[in-house]
Residue, then its C-alpha position, 0 to 999 in steps of 0.5 A: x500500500x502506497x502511503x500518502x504524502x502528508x502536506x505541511x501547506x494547502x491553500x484552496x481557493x484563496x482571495x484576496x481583495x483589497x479596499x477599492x476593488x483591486x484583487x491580488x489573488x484570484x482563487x489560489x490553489x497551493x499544496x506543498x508536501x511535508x518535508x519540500x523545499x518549494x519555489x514560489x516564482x512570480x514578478x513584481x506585483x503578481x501576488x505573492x507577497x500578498x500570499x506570504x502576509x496570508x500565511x504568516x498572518x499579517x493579512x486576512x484573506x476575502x475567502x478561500x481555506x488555508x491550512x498548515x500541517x492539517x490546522x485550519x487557521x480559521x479553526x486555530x489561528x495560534x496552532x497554525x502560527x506555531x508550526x510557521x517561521x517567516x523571514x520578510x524580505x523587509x528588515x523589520x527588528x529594532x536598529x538599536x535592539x542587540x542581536x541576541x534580544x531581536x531574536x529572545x524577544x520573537x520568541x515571545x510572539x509564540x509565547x515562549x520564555x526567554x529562557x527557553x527559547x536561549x538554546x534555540x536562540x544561541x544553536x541558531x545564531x552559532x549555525x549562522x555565523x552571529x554568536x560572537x555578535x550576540x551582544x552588536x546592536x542590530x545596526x552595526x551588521x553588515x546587509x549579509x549579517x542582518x539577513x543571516x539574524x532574519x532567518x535565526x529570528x524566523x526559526x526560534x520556536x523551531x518551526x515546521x514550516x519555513x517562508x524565506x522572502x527573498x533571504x538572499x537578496x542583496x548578499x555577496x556571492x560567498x555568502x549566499x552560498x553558504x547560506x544556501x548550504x545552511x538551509x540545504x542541511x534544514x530542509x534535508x536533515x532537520x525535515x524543515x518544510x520550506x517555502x521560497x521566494x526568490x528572484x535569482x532562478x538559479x537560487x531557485x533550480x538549485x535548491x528546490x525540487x517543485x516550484x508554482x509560478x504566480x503571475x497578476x494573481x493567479x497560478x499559471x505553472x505548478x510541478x516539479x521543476x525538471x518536468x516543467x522545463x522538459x516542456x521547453x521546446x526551445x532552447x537557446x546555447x552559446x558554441x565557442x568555436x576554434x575561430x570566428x564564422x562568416x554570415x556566408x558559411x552559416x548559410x545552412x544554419x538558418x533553421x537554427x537562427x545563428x547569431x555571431x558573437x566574435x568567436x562564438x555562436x548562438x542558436x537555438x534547438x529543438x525537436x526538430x532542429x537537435x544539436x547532433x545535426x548543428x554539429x555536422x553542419x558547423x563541421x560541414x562549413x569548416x568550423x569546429x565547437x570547442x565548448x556549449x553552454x546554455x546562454x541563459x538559465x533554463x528556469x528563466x527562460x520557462x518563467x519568461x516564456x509563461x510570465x509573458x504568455x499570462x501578459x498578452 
């Protein structure tokens, strides 16, 4: 007997419509397995922070249900809240407040003593790099450093359930690496359900394995990410050739929609036009690939090409 796969999220049927009219969600479907590290795409304005203030609770919602690991938030609120950690995109704590406080005092939110939440407080802020700043008022750390104390604050009640908004955004290159490794080990190791939202796709691709795009408040794409983009007809790669072509020898190419960049081509592939029969004709005409590479993240193109088609 195949056992079911519990949800830590289901969203049925969410609306919201805010004073004068204006509706950011639109009949929201949603479900996220216990245990999922799950992308939540879209571009500005297309309803997801709306979403995100709806399951942390700073937003009430016009109609639809909403539950967290099978509690209703219209049945009990406070249970619901309690398996939920949110980290806003927003730095939202006291500039002057000490680091360890920002984080004792959210845990007062879900009615737990300073006392103890310390431990929680103390293993998360060592986890992340910030222990030895316990006792820095918030104002004196660096952009990563503040983004770092969001996510210690967002899991002090040890959450089941995580919502990062843009937890990256605006750190170093080094940094969000690390912090990606923070949170690959939270999700594998710790069972940490968790829901992100991020504008850098391959932060996206490269940590989590389902993803839903929303766009002017509805859902236009929701799966597994390598079967969503197994549904890419076209592709478009770079081919770093050994020397620069001329529009004359490409001539063949047409079907393939080359464009000349120095010593380099771009095209475009697919069904029809696969890269076995690019590389006979390149050979045909003389030239020789030495290296092939996307010429830009699949996820980007497969959020571009559905973002758009909601547009037209």
């Amino acid at each position: 007997m195949i056992e079911m796969m519990k949800k830590a999220l289901e969203v049925e049927q969410i609306r919201k419509t805010y004073v004068g009219g204006v509706e950011a969600l639109k009949g929201i479907d949603l479900s996220i397995e216990e245990g999922d590290f799950f992308a939540l795409l879209g571009p500005n304005g297309a309803g997801k922070t709306t979403l995100i203030n709806i399951l942390s609770g700073l937003v009430s919602k016009t109609s639809g249900k909403l539950s967290v690991h099978g509690i209703s938030i219209d049945d009990d609120a406070a249970q619901a809240k309690l398996r939920v950690g949110v980290v806003p995109q927003e730095f939202n704590f006291g500039i002057f407040e000490k680091v360890l406080d920002i984080v004792l005092d959210q845990a007062g939110y879900y009615g737990i003593s300073r006392r103890q939440a310390y431990p929680n407080a103390k293993k998360y802020l060592a986890q992340l790099g910030l222990w030895e700043k316990k006792d820095v008022q918030a104002r004196e750390l660096s952009g990563g450093m503040k983004r770092r104390l969001m996510i210690a604050r967002g899991l002090v009640h040890d959450p089941k359930f995580l919502i990062l908004d843009e937890p990256t955004a605006g750190v170093d290159i080094e940094l969000r690496r690390g912090m990606w490794d923070f949170l690959r080990e939270l999700n594998r190791d710790k069972g940490v359900t968790i829901l992100l939202t991020t504008h850098y796709l391959d932060e996206a691709e490269e940590l989590c394995r389902n993803m839903a795009i929303i766009n002017r408040g509805e859902i236009v794409a929701s799966g597994l990410i390598r079967d969503l983009l197994a549904t890419m007809e076209d592709e478009s790669v770079i081919l770093d050739l050994d020397h620069a072509p001329d529009e004359g020898a490409l001539s063949d190419l047409a079907a393939f929609h080359p464009r000349i960049i120095e010593t380099s081509l771009e095209v475009t592939i697919n069904k029809q036009h696969s890269i076995s029969r690019l590389i006979q004709l390149l050979s045909a005409a003389g030239l020789e690939a030495l290296s092939l590479r996307n010429a830009s993240n699949r996820l980007e193109a497969y959020f571009l090409r559905m973002t758009k088609k909601e547009d037209e």
